[in-house]
N, C-alpha and C positions, 0 to 999 in steps of 0.2 A: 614077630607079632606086628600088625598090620595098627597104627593108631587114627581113629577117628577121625579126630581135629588134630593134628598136629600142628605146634607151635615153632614156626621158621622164622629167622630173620636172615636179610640178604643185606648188602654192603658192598660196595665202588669204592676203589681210591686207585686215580692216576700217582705215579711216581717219575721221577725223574733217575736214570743212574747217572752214577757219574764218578770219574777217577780221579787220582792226584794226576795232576801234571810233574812236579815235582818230589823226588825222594826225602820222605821227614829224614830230620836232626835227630839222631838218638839223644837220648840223655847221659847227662853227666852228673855227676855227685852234687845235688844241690839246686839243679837245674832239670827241668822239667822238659819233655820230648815237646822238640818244636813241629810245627807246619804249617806251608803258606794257604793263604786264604783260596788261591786260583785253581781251580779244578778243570776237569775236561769232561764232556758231555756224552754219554755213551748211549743215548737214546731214551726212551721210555717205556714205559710197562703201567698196563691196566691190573689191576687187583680184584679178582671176586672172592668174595666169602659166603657163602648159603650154612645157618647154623638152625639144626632142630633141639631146641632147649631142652625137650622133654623125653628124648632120645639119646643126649648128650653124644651127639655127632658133629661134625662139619665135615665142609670141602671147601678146599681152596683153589681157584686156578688164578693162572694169571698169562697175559695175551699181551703179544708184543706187537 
């Protein structure tokens, strides 16, 4: 079924990936799984979302 007006909404969001550098501390009895703050940079990725609300569809891609 083909809708008239259909109601879309679209959406962007850049992200950053990114890894540990370093292997977490498991936990222990009472202590909580540690890890450090320094990460490694594995590049970026753009985010689209195209959503018709009244179709209750979307698509996502996303482009590196």
């Amino acid at each position: 079924m083909i809708r008239k007006r259909p109601v879309v909404g679209f959406d962007e969001k850049p992200k950053q990936l990114i890894g540990d550098k370093r292997e977490k501390i498991p936990m222990k009895p009472g202590q909580p799984e540690r890890y450090d703050y320094e990460y490694e940079r594995n590049g970026k990725v753009n985010i689209f979302v195209a959503i018709d609300f009244k179709a209750g569809k979307r698509d996502v891609k996303s482009y590196c």
